[in-house]
C-alpha positions in Angstrom: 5.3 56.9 71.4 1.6 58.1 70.7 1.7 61.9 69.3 0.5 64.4 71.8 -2.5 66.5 71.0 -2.4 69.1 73.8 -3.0 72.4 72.7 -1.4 75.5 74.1 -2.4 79.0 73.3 -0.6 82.6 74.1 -2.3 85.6 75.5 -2.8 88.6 73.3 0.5 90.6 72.2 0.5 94.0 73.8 4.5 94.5 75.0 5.9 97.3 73.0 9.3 97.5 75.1 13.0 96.3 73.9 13.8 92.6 73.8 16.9 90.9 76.0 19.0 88.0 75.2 18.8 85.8 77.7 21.7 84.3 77.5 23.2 87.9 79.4 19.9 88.8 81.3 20.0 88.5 85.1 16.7 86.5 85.2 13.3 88.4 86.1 11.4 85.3 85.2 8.0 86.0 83.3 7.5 82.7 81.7 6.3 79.2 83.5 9.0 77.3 85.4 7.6 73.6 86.7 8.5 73.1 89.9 8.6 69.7 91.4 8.9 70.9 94.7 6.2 72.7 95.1 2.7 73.8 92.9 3.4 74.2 89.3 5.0 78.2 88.9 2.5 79.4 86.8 3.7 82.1 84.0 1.5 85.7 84.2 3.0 86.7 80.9 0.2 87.6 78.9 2.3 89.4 75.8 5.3 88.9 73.7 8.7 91.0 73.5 9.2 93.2 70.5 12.6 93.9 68.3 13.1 95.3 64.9 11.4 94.5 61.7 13.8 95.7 59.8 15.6 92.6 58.8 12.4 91.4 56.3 12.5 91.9 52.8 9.3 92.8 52.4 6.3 94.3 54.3 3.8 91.1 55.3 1.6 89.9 52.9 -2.3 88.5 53.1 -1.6 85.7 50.6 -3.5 82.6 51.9 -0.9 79.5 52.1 -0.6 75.9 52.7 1.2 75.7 56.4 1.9 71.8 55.2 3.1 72.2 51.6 4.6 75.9 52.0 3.1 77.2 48.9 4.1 80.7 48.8 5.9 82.4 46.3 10.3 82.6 46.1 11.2 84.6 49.3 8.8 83.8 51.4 7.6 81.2 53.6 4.1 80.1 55.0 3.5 81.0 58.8 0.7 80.6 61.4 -0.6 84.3 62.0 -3.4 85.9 64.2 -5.7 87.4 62.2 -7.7 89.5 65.4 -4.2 89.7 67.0 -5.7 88.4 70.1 -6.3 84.4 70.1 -3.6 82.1 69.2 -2.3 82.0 65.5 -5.4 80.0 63.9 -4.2 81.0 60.3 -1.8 80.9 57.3 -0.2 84.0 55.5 2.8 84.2 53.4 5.9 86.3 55.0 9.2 87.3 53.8 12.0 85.3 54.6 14.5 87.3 56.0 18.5 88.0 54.6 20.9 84.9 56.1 17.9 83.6 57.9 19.3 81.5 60.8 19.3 77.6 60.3 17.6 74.9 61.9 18.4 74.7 65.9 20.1 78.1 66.3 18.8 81.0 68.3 16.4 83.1 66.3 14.3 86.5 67.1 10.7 86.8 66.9 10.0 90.3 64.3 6.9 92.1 66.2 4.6 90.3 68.1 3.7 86.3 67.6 0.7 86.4 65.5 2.6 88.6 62.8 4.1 85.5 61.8 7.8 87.2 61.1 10.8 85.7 62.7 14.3 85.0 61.6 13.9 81.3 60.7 14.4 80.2 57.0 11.3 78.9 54.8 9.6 75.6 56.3 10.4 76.8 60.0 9.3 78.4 63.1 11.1 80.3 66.1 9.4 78.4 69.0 9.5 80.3 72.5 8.8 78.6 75.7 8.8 82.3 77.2 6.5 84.3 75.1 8.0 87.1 77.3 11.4 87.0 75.3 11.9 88.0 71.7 14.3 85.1 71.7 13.5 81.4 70.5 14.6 78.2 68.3 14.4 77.6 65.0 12.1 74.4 64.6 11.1 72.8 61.9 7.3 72.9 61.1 5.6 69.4 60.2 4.9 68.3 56.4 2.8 66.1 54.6 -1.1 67.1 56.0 -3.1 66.5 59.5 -4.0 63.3 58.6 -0.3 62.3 58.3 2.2 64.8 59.7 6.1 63.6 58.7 9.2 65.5 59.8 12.3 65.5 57.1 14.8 65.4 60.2 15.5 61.7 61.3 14.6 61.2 64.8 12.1 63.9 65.1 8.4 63.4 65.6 5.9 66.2 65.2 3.7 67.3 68.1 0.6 69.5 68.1 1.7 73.0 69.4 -1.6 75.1 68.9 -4.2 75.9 66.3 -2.3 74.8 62.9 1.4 75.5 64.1 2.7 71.7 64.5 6.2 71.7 65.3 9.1 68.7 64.9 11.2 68.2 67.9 13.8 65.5 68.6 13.0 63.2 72.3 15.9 62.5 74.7 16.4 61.2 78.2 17.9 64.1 80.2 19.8 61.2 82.8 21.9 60.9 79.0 21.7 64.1 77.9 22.0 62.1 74.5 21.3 65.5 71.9 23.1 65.6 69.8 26.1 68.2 69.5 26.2 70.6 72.4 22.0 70.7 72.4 20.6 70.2 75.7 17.8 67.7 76.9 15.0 69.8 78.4 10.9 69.2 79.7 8.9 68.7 76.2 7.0 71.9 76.5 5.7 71.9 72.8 3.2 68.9 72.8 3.3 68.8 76.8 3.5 65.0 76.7 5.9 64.9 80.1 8.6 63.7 77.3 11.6 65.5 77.1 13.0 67.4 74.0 16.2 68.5 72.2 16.9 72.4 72.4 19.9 74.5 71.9 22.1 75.6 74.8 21.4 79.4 75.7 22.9 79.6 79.1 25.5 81.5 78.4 28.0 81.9 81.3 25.5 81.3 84.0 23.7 77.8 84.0 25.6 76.4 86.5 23.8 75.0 90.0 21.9 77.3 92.0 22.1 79.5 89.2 18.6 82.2 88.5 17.3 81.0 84.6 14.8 82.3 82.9 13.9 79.6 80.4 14.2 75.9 79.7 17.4 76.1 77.7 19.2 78.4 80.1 21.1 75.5 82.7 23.7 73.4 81.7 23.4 70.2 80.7 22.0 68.0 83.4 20.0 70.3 85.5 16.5 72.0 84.8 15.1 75.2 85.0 13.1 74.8 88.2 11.1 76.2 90.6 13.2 78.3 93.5 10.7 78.4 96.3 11.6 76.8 99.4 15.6 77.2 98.3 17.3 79.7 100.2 20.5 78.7 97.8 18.0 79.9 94.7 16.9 83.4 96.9 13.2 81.2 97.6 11.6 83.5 95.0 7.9 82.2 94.6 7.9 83.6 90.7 11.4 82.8 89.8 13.3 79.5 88.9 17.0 78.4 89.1 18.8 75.3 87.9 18.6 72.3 89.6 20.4 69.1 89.3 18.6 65.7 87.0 18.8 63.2 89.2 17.8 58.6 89.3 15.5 57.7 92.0 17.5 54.3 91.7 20.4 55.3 92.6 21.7 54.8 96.2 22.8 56.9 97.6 20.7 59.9 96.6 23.1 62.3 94.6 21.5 65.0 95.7 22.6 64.8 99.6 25.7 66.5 98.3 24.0 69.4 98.1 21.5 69.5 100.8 18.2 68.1 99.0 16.9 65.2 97.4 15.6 63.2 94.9 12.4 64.2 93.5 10.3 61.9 91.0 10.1 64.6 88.0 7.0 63.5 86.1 4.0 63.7 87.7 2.1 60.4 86.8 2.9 58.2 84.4 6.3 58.7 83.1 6.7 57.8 79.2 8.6 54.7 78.6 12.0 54.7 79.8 11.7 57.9 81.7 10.3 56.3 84.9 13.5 56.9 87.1 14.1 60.4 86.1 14.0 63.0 88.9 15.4 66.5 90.0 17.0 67.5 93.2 14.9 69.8 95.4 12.7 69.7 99.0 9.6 68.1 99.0 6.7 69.7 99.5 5.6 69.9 103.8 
């Protein structure tokens, strides 16, 4: 599959309130939810959530690194930072790596705002957030080797342009399978935004079942999406929010998703990437 090179960018880092896990939040959704049953739900979260710093060893540096080779000194690790704290991270700094870091996969915490560059992650990754609006993320690996040509150490991974230097290494899936592996969950690529589908950890918690309010693209079980909940009365129809909603096969016959009063909706807009062509989700389509 050819690498994506769509670049997405985060709005200026201004929230100075308390971050939520939300694996125990009821959902207030602030991040982007895509909806195939209606127009894209389009995030207005402009800043990121905020938690303790304490858990660094150091205070940050202004070291210049290598974001490919991770050149910085025992202790620390090479990040993408803002330098004006107001576009996307366009540089590289060496940060402190933080006590019992956690490991590739696992929740992590974003320390301060995104283009600090401090997170929980251990040397050579980065806490990704598909909700900039939550402290919470995963630990990815970054890419090695150079831009010319980007590796990942983990077999099955590919790396995909995130934004500015930051390229990250995620693992592709077919969400029909749900073939992570472990407990992970298949979910939309949102880090190269190639209408693939990626590997992420489970953080639903209790909730994730059907019908169910989520906040994020790892908060359903496995097998349904973090979706749009306007025009579903059994989701509360709220325009800004999303729920999960079952995967579904526009082949099959009958439609799976009769059971529950909708139907099968083709889930990539387009054309779908190889072997993805029959994937849908349940919902109404759009009048």
């Amino acid at each position: 599959m050819p690498q994506p090179t769509t670049t997405t960018t985060s709005g200026p880092d201004t929230t100075t309130g308390p971050a939520t896990d939300p694996t125990t939040d009821d959902a207030t959704t602030t991040g982007p939810v895509t909806s195939t049953t209606t127009e894209p739900v389009t995030s207005t979260t402009s800043t990121d959530a905020t938690t303790d710093t304490s858990g660094t060893t150091d205070a940050p540096s202004d070291e210049k690194c290598d974001i490919w080779t991770q050149d910085c000194p025992e202790g620390q690790k090479c990040m993408p930072v803002s330098l004006d704290g107001v576009e996307g991270n366009e540089a590289a700094r060496c940060r402190p790596v933080v006590d019992d870091p956690d490991a590739l996969g696992e929740r992590c915490t974003v320390l301060g705002t995104s283009g600090e560059g401090l997170d929980t992650c251990p040397e050579g990754q980065f806490c990704w957030r598909n909700n900039i609006g939550k402290a919470f993320g995963t630990c990815l690996a970054l890419c090695t080797g150079s831009p010319e040509d980007p590796t990942c150490a983990e077999p099955g991974h590919v790396c995909e342009h995130f934004h500015a230097i930051t390229n990250l290494c995620v693992r592709h899936c077919d969400p029909l399978a749900q073939d992570c592996p472990g407990d992970d969950l298949c979910v939309p690529d949102d880090v190269g935004n190639d209408q693939a589908f990626m590997c992420l950890d489970d953080a639903s918690g209790a909730k994730g079942q059907t019908f169910d309010a989520c906040t994020e693209l790892n908060t359903c079980d496995a097998g349904l999406k973090c979706d749009s909940a306007w025009m579903l009365p059994e989701c509360k129809g709220d325009p800004d929010g999303g729920c999960c909603l079952p995967y579904c096969d526009l082949t099959a016959d009958p439609d799976v998703c009769l059971d529950i009063g909708l139907e099968c909706l083709k889930e990539v807009q387009g054309d779908a990437p190889p072997g993805l062509e029959d994937v849908g989700v349940c919902g109404v389509a759009p009048i």
